[in-house]
C-alpha positions as CSV (number, residue, x, y, z in Angstrom):
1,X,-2.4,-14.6,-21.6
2,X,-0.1,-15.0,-18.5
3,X,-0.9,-16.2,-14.7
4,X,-1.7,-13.1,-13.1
5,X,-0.8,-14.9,-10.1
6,X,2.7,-14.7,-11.3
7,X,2.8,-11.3,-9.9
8,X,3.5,-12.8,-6.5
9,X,6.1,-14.0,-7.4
10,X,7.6,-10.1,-8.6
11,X,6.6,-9.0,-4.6
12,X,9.5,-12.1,-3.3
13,X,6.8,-13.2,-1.2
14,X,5.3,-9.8,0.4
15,X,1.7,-9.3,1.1
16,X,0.9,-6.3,-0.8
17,X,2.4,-4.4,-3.8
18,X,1.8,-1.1,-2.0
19,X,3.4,-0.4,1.0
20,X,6.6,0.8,-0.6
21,X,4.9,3.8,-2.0
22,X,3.4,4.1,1.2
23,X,6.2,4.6,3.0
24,X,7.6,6.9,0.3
25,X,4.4,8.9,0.3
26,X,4.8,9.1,3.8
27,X,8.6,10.1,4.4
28,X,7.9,12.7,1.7
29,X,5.3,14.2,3.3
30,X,7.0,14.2,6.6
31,X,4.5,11.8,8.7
32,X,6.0,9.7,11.5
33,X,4.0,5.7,11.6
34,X,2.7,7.1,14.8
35,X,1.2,10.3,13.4
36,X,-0.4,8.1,10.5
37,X,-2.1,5.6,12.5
38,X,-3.2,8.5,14.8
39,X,-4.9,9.9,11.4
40,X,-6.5,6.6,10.8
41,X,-7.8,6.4,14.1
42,X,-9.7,9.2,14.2
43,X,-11.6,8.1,10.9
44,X,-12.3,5.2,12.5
45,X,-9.2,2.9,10.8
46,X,-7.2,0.8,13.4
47,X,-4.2,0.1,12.2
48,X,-1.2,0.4,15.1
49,X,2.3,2.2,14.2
50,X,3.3,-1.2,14.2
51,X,0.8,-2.6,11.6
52,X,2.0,0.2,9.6
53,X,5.7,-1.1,9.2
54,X,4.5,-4.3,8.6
55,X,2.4,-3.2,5.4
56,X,5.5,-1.1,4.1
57,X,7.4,-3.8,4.4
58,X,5.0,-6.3,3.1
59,X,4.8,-8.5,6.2
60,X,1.1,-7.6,6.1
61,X,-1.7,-7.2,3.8
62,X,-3.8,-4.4,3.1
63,X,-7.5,-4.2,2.7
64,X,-9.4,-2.1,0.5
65,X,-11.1,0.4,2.9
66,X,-7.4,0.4,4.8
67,X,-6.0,1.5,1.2
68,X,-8.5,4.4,0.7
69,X,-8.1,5.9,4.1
70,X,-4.7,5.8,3.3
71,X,-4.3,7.5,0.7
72,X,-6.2,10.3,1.7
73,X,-4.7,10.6,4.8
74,X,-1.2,11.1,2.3
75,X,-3.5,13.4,0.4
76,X,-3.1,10.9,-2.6
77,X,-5.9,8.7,-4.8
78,X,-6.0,5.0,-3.9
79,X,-4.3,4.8,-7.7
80,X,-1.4,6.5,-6.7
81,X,-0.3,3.7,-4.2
82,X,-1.1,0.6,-6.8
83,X,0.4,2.6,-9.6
84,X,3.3,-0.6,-9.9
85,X,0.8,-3.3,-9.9
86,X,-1.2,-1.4,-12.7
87,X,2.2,-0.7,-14.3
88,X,2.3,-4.7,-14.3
89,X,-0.8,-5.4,-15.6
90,X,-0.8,-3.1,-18.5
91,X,2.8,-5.3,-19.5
92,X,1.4,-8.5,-18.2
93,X,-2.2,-9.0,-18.5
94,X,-2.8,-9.3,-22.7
95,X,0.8,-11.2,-23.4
């Protein structure tokens, strides 16, 4: 069995394995930083626009509740946005 830990080392030192499908989420469904964290806001989420770039660029990481709201403010499951970290541990995690 491998170091799961040695997925860190796969992100070249980002915070979270998700915020590139974040961001692609969110460019294909048309929704400006600003707009998002206005959505999160209202259900009670405060993440700043700012906040926002930093998880898509992995220069912050993401909690679990930030995730969920997330996603369903991109009208996506929670699964959608950690689809390449499960991709990794279905190849990894058994070896």
């Amino acid at each position: 069995m491998t170091n799961p830990r040695n997925y860190s080392k796969r992100l070249n030192g980002k915070l979270n394995s998700a915020g590139k499908i974040i961001k692609s989420y969110r460019i294909k469904n048309h929704i400006s930083r600003q707009t998002l964290s206005d959505k999160l806001m209202i259900m009670g989420i405060d993440i700043s626009a700012q906040s926002i770039y930093d998880l898509e660029t992995g220069n912050r990481g993401i909690l679990d509740y930030e995730l969920c709201a997330i996603a369903k403010c991109l009208g996506v499951s929670s699964n959608d946005l950690l689809k390449d970290f499960e991709k990794y541990l279905d190849q990894n995690l058994y070896e």
